[in-house]
C-alpha positions in Angstrom: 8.5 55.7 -25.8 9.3 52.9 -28.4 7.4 49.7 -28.5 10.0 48.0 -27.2 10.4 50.3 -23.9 6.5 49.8 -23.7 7.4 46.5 -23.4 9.5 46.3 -21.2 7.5 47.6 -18.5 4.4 45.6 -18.7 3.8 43.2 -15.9 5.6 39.9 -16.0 3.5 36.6 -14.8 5.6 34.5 -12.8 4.7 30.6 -13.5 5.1 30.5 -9.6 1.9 32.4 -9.0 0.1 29.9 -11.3 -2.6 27.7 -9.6 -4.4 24.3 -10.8 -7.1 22.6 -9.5 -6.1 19.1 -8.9 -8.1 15.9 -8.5 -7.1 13.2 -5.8 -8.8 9.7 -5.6 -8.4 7.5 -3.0 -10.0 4.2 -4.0 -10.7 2.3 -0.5 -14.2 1.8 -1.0 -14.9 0.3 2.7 -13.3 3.5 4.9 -15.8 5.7 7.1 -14.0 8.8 6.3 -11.3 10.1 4.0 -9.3 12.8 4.1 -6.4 14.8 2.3 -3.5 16.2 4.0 -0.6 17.7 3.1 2.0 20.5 3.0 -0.4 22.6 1.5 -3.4 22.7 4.5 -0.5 21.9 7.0 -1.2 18.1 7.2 -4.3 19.2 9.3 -6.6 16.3 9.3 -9.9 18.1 9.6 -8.7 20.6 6.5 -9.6 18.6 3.4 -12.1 15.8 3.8 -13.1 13.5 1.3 -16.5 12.8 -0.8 -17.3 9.6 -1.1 -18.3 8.7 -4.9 -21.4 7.0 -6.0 -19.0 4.4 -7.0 -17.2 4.0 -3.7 -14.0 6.0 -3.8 -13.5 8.9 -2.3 -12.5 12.3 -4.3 -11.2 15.8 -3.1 -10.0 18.6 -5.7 -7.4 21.2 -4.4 -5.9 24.2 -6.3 -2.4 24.1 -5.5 0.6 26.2 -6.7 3.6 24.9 -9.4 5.7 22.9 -7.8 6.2 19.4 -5.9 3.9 18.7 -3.5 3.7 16.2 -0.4 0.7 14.6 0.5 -1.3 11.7 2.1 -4.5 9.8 2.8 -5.9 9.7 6.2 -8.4 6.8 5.6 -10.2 6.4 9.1 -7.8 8.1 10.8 -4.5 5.9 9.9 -2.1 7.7 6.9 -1.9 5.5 3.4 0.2 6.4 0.4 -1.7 7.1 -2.9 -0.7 4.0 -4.8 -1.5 6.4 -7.9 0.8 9.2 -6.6 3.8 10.4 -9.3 6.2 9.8 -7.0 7.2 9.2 -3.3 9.4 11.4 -1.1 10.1 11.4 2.6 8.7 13.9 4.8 10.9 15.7 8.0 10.6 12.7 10.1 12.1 10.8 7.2 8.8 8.7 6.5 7.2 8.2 3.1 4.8 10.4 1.8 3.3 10.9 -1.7 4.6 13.2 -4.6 2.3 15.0 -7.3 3.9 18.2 -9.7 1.8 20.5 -10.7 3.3 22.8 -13.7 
């Protein structure tokens, strides 16, 4: 078998199947509870909740997938937009939700 057959055959890694951790802040210093949700843990409140910081603001760290990915705060149980999202989109019901892109 040449080299270049050898090659051939070997595995190929799909950038799809790569995963990043990624750091959300949500900086309402006064809420009683934070969470994440999303269309990664199926916009299930209870699924990603919140530390609150020494400093106040609340932090979460997912690994998601490549892509675009929707997302909100539920800060004491009412949605907010991340103010320091990359971008907003609008979710099924056509209401605004925030954007980050992992690559």
């Amino acid at each position: 078998m040449s080299a270049y057959a050898h090659f051939r055959h070997q595995p190929q890694f799909s950038a799809k199947k790569t995963v990043k951790p990624v750091n959300f802040l949500c900086m309402v210093e006064t809420a009683q509870q934070v969470s994440l949700i999303g269309d990664f843990n199926d916009w299930h409140p209870d699924a990603t909740p919140m530390e609150r910081q020494v400093d106040g603001c609340w932090r979460a760290q997912v690994t998601l997938p490549q892509g675009h990915h929707h997302y909100q705060f539920l800060v004491d149980g009412k949605p907010m937009l991340d103010p320091r999202a990359q971008g907003i989109a609008r979710n099924e019901q056509n209401e605004k939700v925030s954007l980050v892109a992992v690559s």
